[in-house]
N, C-alpha and C positions, 0 to 999 in steps of 0.2 A: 802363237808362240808356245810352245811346250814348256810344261813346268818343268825347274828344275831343283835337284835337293840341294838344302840348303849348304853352303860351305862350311867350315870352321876355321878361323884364321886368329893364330894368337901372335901380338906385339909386344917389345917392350917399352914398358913407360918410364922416366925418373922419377915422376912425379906422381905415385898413386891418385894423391883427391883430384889433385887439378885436374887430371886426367879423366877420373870419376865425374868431376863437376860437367865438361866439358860432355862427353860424350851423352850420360844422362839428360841436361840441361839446355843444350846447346843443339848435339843434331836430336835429341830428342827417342834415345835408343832406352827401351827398358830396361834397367838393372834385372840380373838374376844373381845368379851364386855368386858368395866371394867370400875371403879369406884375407887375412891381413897382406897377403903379397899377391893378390891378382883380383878379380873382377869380369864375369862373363853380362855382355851384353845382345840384346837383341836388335842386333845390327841391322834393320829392314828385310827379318825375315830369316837372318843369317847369325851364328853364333861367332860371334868377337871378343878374345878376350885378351885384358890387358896385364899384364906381367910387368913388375917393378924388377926394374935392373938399372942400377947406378950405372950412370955415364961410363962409361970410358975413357973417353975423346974426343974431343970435337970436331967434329969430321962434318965438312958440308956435303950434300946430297948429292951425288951425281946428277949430271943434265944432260937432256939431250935435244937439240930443236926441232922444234915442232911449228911448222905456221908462225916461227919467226918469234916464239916465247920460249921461254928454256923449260921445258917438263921435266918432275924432278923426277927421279930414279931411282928408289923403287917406290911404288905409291898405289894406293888400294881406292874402292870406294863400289858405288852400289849404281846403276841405270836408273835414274828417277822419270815417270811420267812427267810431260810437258810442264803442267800448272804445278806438281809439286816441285818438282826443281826452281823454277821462279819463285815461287813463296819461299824455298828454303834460302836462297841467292838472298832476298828480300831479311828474313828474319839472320843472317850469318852478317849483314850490312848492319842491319840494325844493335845487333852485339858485337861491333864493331870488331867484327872477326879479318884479319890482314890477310887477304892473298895472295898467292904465289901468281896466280893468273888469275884474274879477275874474271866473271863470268861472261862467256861469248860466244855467237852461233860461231860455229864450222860450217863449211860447204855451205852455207846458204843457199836455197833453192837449187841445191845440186842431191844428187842421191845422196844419203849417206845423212845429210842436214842434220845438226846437233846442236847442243846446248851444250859447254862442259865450264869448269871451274875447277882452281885450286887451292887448297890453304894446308894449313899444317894444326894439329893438335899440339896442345902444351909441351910438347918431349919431342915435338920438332919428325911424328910420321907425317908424311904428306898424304893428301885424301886427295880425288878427284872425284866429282860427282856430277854424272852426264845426266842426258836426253834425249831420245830422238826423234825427231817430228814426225815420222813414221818407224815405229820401234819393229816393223818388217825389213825395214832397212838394214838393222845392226850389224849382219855380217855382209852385206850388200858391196859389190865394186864398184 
């Protein structure tokens, strides 16, 4: 698979620290630059960063179904190798992190065969963080 450049994707958060805590601590992304109103991290390779913007509104996420689970709408995240998405499943369980979908193959033994999960950060972005058991597969029908 060909490399590709990394993105840049900025959020915003309510909650600066939580948020900081979270992303540092939690999926384990290195701090870089920040300033009292945002925070860049290294997002697995990719630069993410987080922008403080008070609520608005409380607005639940659109959904859309998926395999019979509501995916929420809009939601980011990174393709993780097979064994680290497991550990990370593993250590997001253990920081009793709440999913939106709990982690589960797709297609099983079908082309395509995946691993994906959901949760949400502090300020309520939803994340999904795949797999795929042959990562040739990715655009594959």
């Amino acid at each position: 698979m060909a490399t590709i450049p990394p993105f840049h994707l900025a959020i915003p958060v309510d909650n600066l620290e939580l948020c900081r805590i979270f992303y540092r601590d939690i999926l384990n992304c290195k701090e870089g630059r920040s300033s009292e109103n945002w925070v860049d991290f290294n997002f697995y390779g990719h630069q993410l960063v987080i922008h403080c913007k008070p609520k608005e509104k409380n607005e639940d996420l659109h959904i859309n179904p998926v395999d019979g689970k509501n995916v929420p709408v809009p939601h980011f995240g990174v393709i993780l190798k097979w064994e680290s998405f497991h550990d990370l499943a593993s250590h997001l369980k253990q920081n009793d992190i709440q999913f939106i979908i709990e982690p589960y193959i797709r297609f099983e033994g079908q082309v395509g065969e995946q691993a994906t999960m959901f949760f949400k950060d502090p300020s309520g972005n939803a994340l999904e963080f795949k797999s795929f058991k042959d990562i040739h597969q990715l655009f594959a029908k």
